[in-house]
ChimeraX commands (.cxc) that place a marker at each C-alpha (Angstrom):
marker #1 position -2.58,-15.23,-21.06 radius 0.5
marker #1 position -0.32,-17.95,-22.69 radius 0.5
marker #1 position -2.57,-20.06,-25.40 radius 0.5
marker #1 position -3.62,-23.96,-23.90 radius 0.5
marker #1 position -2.96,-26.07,-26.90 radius 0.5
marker #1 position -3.40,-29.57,-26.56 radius 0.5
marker #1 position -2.30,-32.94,-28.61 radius 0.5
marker #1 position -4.50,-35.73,-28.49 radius 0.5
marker #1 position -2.52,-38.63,-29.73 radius 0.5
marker #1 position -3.31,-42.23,-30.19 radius 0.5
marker #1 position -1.14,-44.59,-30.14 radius 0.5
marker #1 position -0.93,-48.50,-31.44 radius 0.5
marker #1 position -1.56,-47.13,-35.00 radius 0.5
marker #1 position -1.37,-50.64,-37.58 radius 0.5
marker #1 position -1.18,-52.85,-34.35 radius 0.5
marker #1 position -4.11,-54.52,-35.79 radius 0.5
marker #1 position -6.71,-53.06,-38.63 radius 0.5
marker #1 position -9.34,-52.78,-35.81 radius 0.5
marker #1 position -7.17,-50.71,-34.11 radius 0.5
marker #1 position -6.02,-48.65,-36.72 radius 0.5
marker #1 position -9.94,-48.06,-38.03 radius 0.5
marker #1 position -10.78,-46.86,-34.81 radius 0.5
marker #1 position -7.99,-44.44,-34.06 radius 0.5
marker #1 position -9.55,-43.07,-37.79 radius 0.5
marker #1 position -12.97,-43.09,-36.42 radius 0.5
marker #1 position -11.82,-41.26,-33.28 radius 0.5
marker #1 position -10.09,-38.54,-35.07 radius 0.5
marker #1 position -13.13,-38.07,-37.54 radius 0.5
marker #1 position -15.68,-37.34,-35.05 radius 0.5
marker #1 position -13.91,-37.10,-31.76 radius 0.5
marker #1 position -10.63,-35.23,-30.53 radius 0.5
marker #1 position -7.96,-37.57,-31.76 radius 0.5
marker #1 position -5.38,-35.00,-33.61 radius 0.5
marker #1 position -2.57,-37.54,-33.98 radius 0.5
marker #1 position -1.31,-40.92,-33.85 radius 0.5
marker #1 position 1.74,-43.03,-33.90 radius 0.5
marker #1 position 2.10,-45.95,-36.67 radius 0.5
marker #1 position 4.10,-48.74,-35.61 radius 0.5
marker #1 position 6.28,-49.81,-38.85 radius 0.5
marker #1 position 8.18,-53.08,-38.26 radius 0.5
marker #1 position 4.20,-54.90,-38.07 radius 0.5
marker #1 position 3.17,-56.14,-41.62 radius 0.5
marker #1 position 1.93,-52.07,-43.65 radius 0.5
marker #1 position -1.15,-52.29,-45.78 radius 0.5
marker #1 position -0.90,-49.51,-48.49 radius 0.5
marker #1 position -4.27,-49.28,-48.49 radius 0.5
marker #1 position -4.37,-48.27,-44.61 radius 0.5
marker #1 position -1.50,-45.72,-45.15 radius 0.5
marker #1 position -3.73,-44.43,-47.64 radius 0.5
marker #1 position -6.39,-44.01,-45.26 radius 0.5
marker #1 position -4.11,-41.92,-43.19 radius 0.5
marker #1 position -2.21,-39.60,-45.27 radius 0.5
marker #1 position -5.82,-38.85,-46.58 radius 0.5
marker #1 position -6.85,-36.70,-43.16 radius 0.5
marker #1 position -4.37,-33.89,-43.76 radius 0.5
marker #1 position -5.55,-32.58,-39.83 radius 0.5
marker #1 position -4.27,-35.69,-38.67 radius 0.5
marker #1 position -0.35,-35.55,-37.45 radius 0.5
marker #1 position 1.27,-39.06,-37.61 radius 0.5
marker #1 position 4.17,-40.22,-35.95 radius 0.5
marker #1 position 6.52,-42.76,-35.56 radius 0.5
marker #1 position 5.73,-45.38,-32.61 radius 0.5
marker #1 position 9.49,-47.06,-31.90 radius 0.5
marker #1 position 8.50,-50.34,-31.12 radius 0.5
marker #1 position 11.28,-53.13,-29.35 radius 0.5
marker #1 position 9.07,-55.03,-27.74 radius 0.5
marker #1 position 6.29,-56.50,-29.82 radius 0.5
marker #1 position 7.58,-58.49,-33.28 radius 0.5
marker #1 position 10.20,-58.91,-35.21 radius 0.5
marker #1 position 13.15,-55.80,-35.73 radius 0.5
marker #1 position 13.73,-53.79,-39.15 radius 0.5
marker #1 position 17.28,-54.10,-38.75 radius 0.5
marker #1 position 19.87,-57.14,-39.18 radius 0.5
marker #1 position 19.36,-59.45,-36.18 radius 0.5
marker #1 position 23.13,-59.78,-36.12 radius 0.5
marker #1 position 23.17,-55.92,-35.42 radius 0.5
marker #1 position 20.50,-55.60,-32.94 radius 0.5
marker #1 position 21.23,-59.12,-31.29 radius 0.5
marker #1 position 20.50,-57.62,-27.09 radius 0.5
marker #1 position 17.18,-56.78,-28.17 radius 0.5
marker #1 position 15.71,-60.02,-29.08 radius 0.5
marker #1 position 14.75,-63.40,-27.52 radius 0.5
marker #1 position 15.86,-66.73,-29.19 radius 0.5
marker #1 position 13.13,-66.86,-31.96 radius 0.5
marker #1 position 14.55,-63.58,-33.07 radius 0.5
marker #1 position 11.35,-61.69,-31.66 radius 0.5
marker #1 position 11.87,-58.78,-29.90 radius 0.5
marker #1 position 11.85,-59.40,-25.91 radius 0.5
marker #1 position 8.60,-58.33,-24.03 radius 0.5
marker #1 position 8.94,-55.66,-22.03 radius 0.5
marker #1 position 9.22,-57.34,-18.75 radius 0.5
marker #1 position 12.21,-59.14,-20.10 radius 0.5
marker #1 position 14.36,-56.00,-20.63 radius 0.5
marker #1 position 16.21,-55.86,-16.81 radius 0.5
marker #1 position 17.06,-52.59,-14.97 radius 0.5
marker #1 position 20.43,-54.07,-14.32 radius 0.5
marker #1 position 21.65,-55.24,-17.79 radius 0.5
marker #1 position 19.59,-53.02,-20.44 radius 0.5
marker #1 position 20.84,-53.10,-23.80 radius 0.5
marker #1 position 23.46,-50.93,-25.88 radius 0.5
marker #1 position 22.67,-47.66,-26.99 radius 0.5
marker #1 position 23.92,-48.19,-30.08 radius 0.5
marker #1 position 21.66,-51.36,-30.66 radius 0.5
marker #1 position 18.66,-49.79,-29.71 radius 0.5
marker #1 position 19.65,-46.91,-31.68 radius 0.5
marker #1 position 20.78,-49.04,-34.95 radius 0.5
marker #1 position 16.78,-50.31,-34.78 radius 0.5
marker #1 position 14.99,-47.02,-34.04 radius 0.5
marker #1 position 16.97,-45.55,-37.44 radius 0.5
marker #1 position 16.16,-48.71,-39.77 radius 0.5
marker #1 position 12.24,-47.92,-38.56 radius 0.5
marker #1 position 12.40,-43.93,-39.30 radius 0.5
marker #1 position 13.53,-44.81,-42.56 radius 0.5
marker #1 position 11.11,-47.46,-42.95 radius 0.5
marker #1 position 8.78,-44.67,-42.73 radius 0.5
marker #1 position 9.90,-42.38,-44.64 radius 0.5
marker #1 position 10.12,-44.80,-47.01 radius 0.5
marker #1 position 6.25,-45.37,-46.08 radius 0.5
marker #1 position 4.80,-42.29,-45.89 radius 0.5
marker #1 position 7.28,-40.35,-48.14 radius 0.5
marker #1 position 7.71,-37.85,-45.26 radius 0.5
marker #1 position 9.47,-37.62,-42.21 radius 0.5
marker #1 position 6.76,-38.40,-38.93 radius 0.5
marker #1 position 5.02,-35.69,-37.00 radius 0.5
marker #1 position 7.46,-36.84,-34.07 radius 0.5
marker #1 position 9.01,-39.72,-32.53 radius 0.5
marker #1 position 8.11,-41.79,-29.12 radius 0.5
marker #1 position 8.40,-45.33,-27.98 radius 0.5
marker #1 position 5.72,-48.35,-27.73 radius 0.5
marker #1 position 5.35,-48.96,-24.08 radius 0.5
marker #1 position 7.17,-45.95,-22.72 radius 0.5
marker #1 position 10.92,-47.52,-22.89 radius 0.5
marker #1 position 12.08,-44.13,-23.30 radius 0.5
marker #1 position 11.42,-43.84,-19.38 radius 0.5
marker #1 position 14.52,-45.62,-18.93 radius 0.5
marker #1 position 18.16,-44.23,-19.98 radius 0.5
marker #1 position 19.38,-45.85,-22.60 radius 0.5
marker #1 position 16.40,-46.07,-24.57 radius 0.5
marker #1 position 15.75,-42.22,-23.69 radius 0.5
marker #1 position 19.76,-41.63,-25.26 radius 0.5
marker #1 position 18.89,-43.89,-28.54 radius 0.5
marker #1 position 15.60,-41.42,-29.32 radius 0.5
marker #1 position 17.50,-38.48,-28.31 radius 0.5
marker #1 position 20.24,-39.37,-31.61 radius 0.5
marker #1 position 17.10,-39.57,-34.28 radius 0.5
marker #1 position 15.16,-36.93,-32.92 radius 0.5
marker #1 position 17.89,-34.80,-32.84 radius 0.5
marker #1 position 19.49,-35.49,-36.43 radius 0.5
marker #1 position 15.99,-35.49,-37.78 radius 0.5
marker #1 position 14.76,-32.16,-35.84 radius 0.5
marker #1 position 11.83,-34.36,-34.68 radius 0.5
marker #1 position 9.94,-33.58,-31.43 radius 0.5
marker #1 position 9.48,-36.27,-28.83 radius 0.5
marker #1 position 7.06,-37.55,-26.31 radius 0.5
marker #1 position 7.61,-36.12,-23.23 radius 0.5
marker #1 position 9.57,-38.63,-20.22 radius 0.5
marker #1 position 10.25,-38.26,-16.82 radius 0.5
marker #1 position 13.59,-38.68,-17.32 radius 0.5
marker #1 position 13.40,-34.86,-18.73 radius 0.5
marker #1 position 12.80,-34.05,-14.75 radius 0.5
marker #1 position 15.98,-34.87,-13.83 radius 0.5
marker #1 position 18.70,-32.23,-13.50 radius 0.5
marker #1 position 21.30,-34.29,-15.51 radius 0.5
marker #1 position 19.57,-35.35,-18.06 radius 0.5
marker #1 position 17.21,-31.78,-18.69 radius 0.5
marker #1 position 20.59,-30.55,-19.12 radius 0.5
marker #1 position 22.11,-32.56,-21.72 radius 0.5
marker #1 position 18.70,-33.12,-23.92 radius 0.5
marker #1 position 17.91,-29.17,-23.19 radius 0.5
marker #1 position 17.39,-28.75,-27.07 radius 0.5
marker #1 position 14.89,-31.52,-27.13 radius 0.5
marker #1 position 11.48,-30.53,-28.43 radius 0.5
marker #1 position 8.61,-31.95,-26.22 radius 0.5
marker #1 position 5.35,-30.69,-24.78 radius 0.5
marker #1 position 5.08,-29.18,-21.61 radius 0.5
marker #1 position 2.67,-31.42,-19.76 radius 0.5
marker #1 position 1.97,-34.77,-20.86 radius 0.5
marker #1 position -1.04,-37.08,-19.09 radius 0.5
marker #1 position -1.25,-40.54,-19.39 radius 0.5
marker #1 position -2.92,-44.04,-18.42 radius 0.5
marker #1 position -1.17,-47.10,-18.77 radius 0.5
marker #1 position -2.82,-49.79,-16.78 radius 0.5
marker #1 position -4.11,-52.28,-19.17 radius 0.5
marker #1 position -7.02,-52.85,-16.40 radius 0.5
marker #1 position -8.08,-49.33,-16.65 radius 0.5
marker #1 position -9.20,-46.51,-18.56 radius 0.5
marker #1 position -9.94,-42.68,-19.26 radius 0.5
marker #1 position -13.37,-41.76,-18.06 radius 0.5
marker #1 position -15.30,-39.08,-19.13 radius 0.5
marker #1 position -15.63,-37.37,-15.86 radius 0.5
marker #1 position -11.83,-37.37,-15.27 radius 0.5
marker #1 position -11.22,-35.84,-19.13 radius 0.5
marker #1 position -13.85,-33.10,-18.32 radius 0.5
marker #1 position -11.70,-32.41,-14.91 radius 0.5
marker #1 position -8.89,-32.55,-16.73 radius 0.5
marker #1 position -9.46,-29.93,-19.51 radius 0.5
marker #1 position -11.53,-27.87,-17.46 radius 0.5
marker #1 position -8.24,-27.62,-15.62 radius 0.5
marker #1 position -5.57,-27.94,-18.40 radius 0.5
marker #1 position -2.58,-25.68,-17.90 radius 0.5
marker #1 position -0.83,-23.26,-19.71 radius 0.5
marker #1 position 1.65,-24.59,-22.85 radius 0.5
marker #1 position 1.56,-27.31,-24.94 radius 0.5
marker #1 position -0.13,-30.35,-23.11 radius 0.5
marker #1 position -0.34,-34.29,-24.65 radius 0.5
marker #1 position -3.36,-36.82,-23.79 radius 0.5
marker #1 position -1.93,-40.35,-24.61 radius 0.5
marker #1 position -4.65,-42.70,-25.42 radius 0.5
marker #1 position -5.77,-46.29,-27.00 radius 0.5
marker #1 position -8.98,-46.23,-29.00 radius 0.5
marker #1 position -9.59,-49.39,-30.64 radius 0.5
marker #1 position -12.00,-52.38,-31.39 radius 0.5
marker #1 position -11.20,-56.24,-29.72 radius 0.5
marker #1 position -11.33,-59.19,-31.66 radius 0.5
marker #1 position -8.85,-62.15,-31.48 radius 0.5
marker #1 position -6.27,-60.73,-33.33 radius 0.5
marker #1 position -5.94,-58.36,-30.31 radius 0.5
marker #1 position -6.24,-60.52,-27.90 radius 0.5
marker #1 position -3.35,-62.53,-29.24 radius 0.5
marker #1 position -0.56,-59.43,-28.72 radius 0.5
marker #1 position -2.11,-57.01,-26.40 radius 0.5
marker #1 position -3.02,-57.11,-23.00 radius 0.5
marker #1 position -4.65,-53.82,-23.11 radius 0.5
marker #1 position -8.24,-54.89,-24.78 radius 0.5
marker #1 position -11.66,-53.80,-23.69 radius 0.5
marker #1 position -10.28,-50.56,-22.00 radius 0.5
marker #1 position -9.49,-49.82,-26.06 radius 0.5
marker #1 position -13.30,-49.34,-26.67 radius 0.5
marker #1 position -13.79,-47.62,-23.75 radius 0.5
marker #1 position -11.28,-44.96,-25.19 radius 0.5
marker #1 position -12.38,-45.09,-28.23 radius 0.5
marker #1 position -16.57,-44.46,-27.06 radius 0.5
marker #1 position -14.82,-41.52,-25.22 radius 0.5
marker #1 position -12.77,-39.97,-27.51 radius 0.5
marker #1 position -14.63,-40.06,-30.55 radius 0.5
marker #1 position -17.55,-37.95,-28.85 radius 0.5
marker #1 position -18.21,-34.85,-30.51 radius 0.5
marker #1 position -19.58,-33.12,-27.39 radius 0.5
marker #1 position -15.85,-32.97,-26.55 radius 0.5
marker #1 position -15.02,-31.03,-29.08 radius 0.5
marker #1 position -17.58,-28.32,-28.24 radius 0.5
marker #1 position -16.32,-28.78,-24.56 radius 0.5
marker #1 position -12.67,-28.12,-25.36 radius 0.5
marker #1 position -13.60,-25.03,-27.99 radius 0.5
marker #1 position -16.19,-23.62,-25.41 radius 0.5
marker #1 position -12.63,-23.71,-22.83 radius 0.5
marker #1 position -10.60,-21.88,-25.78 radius 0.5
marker #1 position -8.29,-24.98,-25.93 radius 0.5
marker #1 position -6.61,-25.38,-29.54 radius 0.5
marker #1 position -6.26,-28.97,-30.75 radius 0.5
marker #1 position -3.23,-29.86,-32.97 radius 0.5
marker #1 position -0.17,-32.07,-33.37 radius 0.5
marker #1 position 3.40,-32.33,-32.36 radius 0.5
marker #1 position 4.05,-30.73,-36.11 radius 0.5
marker #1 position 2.94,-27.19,-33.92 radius 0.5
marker #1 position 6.50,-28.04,-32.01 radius 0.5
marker #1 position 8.66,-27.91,-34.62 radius 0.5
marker link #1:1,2 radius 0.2
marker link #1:2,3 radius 0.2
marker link #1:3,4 radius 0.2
marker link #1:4,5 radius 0.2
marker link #1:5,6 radius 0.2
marker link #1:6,7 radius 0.2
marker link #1:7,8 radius 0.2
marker link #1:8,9 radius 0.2
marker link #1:9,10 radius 0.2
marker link #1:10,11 radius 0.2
marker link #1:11,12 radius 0.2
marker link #1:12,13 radius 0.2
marker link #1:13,14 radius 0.2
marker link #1:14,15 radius 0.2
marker link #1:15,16 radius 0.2
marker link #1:16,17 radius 0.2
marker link #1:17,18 radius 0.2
marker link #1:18,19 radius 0.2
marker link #1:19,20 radius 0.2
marker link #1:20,21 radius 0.2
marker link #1:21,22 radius 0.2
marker link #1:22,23 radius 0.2
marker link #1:23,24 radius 0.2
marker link #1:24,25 radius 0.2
marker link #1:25,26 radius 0.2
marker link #1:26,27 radius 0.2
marker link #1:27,28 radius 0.2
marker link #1:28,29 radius 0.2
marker link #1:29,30 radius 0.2
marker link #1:30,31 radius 0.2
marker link #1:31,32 radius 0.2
marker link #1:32,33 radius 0.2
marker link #1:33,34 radius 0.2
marker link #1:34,35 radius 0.2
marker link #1:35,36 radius 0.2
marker link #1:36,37 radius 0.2
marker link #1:37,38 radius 0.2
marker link #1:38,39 radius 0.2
marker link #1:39,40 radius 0.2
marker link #1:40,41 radius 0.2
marker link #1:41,42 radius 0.2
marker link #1:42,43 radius 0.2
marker link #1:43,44 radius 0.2
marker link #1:44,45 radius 0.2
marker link #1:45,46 radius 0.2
marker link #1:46,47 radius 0.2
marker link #1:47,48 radius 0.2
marker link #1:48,49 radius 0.2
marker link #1:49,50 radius 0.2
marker link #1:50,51 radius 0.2
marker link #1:51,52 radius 0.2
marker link #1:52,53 radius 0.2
marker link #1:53,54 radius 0.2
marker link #1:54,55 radius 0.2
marker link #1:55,56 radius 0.2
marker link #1:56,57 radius 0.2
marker link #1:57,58 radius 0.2
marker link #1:58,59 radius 0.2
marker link #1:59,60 radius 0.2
marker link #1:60,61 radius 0.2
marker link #1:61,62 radius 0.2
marker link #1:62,63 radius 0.2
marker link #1:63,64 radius 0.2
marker link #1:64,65 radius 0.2
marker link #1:65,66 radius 0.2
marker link #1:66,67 radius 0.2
marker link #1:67,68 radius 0.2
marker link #1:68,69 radius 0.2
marker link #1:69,70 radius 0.2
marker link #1:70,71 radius 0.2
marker link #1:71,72 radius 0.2
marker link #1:72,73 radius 0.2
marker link #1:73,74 radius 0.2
marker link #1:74,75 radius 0.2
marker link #1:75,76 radius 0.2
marker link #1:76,77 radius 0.2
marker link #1:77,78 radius 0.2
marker link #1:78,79 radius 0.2
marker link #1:79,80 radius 0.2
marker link #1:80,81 radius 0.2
marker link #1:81,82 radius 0.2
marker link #1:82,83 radius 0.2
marker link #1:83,84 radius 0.2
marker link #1:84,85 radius 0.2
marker link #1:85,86 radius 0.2
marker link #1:86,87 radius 0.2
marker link #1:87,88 radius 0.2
marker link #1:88,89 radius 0.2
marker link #1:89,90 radius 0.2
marker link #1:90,91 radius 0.2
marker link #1:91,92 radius 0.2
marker link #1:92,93 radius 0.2
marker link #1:93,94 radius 0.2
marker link #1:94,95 radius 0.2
marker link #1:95,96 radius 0.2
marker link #1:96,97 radius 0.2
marker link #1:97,98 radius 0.2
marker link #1:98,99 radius 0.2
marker link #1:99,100 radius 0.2
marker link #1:100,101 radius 0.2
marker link #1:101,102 radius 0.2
marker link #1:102,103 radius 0.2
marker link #1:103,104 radius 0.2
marker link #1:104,105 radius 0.2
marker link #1:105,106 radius 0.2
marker link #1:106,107 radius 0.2
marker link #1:107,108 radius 0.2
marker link #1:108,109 radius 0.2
marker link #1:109,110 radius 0.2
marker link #1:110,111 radius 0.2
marker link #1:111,112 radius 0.2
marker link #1:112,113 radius 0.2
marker link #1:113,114 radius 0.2
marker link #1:114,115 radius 0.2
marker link #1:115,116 radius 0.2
marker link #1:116,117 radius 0.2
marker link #1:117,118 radius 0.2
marker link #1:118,119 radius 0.2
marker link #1:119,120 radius 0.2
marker link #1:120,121 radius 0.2
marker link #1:121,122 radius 0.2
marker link #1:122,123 radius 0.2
marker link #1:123,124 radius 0.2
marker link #1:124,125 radius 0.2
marker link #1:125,126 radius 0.2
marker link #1:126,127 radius 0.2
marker link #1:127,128 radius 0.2
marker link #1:128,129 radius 0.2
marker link #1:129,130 radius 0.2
marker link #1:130,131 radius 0.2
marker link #1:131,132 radius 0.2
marker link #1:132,133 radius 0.2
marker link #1:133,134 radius 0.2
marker link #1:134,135 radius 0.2
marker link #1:135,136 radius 0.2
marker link #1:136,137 radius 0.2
marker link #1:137,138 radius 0.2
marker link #1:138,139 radius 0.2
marker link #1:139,140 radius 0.2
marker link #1:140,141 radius 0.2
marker link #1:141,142 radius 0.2
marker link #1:142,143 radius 0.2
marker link #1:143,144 radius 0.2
marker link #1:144,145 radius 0.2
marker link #1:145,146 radius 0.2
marker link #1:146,147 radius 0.2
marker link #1:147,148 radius 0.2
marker link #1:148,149 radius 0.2
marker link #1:149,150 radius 0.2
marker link #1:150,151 radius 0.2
marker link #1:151,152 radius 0.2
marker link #1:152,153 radius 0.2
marker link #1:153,154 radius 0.2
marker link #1:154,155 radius 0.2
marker link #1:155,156 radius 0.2
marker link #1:156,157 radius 0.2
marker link #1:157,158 radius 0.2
marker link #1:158,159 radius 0.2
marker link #1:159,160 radius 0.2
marker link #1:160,161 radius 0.2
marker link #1:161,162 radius 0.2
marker link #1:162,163 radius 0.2
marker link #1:163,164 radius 0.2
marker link #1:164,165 radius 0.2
marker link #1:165,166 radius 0.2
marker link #1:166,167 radius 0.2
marker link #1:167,168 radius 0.2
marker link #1:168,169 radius 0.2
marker link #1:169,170 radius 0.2
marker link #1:170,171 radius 0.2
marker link #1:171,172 radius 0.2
marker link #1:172,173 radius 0.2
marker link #1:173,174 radius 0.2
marker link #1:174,175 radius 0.2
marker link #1:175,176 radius 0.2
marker link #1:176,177 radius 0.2
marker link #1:177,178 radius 0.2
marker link #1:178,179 radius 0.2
marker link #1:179,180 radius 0.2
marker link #1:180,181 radius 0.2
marker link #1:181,182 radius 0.2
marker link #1:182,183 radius 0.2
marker link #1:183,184 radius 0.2
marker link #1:184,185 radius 0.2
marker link #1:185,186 radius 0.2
marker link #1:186,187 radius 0.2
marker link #1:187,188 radius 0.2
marker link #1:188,189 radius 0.2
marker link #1:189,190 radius 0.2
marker link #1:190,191 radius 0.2
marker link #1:191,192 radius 0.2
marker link #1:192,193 radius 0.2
marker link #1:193,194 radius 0.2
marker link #1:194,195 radius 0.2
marker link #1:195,196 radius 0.2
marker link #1:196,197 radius 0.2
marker link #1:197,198 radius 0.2
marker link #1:198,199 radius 0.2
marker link #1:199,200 radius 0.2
marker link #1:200,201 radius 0.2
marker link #1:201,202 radius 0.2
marker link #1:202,203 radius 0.2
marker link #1:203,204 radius 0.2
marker link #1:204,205 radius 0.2
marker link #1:205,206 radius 0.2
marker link #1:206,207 radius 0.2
marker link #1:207,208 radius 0.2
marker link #1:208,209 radius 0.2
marker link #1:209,210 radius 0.2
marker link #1:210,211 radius 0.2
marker link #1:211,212 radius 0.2
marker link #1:212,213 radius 0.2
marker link #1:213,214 radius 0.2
marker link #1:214,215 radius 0.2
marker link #1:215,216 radius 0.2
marker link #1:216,217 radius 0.2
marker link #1:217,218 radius 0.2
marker link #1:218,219 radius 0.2
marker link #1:219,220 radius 0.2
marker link #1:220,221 radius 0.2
marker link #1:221,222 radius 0.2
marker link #1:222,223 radius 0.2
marker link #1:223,224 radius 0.2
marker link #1:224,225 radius 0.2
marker link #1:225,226 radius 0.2
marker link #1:226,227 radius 0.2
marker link #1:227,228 radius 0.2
marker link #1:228,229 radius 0.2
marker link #1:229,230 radius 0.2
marker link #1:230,231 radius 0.2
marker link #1:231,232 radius 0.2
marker link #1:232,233 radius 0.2
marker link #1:233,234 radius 0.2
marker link #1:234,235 radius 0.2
marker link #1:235,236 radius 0.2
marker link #1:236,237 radius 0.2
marker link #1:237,238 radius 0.2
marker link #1:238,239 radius 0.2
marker link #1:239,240 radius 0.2
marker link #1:240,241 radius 0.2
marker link #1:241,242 radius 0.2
marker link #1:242,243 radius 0.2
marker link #1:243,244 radius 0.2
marker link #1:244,245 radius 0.2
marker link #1:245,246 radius 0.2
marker link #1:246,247 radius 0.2
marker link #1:247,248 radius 0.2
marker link #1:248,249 radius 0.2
marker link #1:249,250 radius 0.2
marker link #1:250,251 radius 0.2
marker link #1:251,252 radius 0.2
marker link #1:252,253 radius 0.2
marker link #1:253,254 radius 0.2
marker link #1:254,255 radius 0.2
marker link #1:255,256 radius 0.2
marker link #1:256,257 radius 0.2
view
């Protein structure tokens, strides 16, 4: 029988420092295994300290073009942003006139090596604040770092269809990947249970959003008191009994690569 390993990742790492403590909190008691640090928000050393400190816990890089202000020259990544030289929101990136590859891909390499240059390491793996990498060109732009870098990704379900499997065949990604992104809702306890009780075969990802609300929050994220429901859930320790009594092993994307 083929080993059930599962990554527990999650994500909004330095959107605020009640975020960031949480995710820390969740991974200390709970079954948070990795998370992914968003680098173009104002870096504390002292929280990047916090992190490199929990060698068990695998950090990656989360791609952000939606939220703040880019890492590269404006001039270079000019499709991306809105007139106050913020990045757009995702609602105003249109299905009909997305931007360039190469712009997109000229910002996601200034904030890998903004990372390295953090961390003094390459990340865990690579995915993208608010899933962009569901749509093409955002999914091509990841594909050029995480290939030159030898850097798994989050999994998309672009990587369903025939054309693109094909062409991003060498890709590194899990095998199953669950997720909730409705900023009304949240993971319940009785649908985890279900869910590992039932967890295939392979390498699997849970994406979640542990995290405290205060007004800093409220000012950039629409996704607020589902965060402490996430993080009263996945910080219990009882889970971690649960998944060891199933003979599930929790890691981190660095198992893929």
């Amino acid at each position: 029988m083929k080993q059930r390993t599962l990554i527990v990742n999650a994500d909004d790492c330095n959107l605020t420092s009640r975020v960031t403590e949480a995710i820390l909190k969740s991974h200390e008691n709970g079954i948070v295994t990795s998370t992914t640090f968003l680098v173009n928000l104002p870096v504390e050393s002292d929280v990047v300290g916090e992190l490199l400190s929990r060698k068990k816990l695998g950090i990656g890089l989360h791609l952000n073009v939606t939220l703040g202000k880019p890492v590269a020259k404006p001039s270079l990544v000019k499709s991306l942003l809105q007139k106050d030289g913020r990045f757009k929101k995702k609602d105003q990136y249109s299905a009909k006139r997305l931007p360039p590859i190469s712009e997109i891909a000229e910002e996601f390499k200034a904030q890998l090596q903004k990372f390295v240059k953090i961390f003094k390491r390459l990340p865990t793996h690579v995915d993208v604040h608010h899933h962009m990498h569901d749509y093409r060109p955002f999914l091509e732009a990841l594909a050029l770092i995480a290939k030159k870098n030898k850097l798994p990704i989050r999994w998309t379900r672009l990587l369903t269809e025939p054309d693109v499997k094909n062409i991003h065949k060498n890709l590194k990604t899990t095998d199953h990947f669950y997720r909730n992104i409705d900023p009304h809702t949240f993971w319940t306890e009785e649908v985890l249970r279900h869910l590992l009780f039932t967890l295939p075969e392979g390498t699997s990802e849970i994406m979640c959003h542990p995290g405290w609300v205060d007004d800093e929050l409220c000012e950039i994220s629409s996704l607020t008191i589902p965060r402490e429901r996430e993080y009263q859930l996945f910080s219990l320790k009882e889970l971690r009994k649960y998944i060891d009594h199933l003979g599930i092993r929790l890691t981190h994307f660095g198992c893929l690569r």
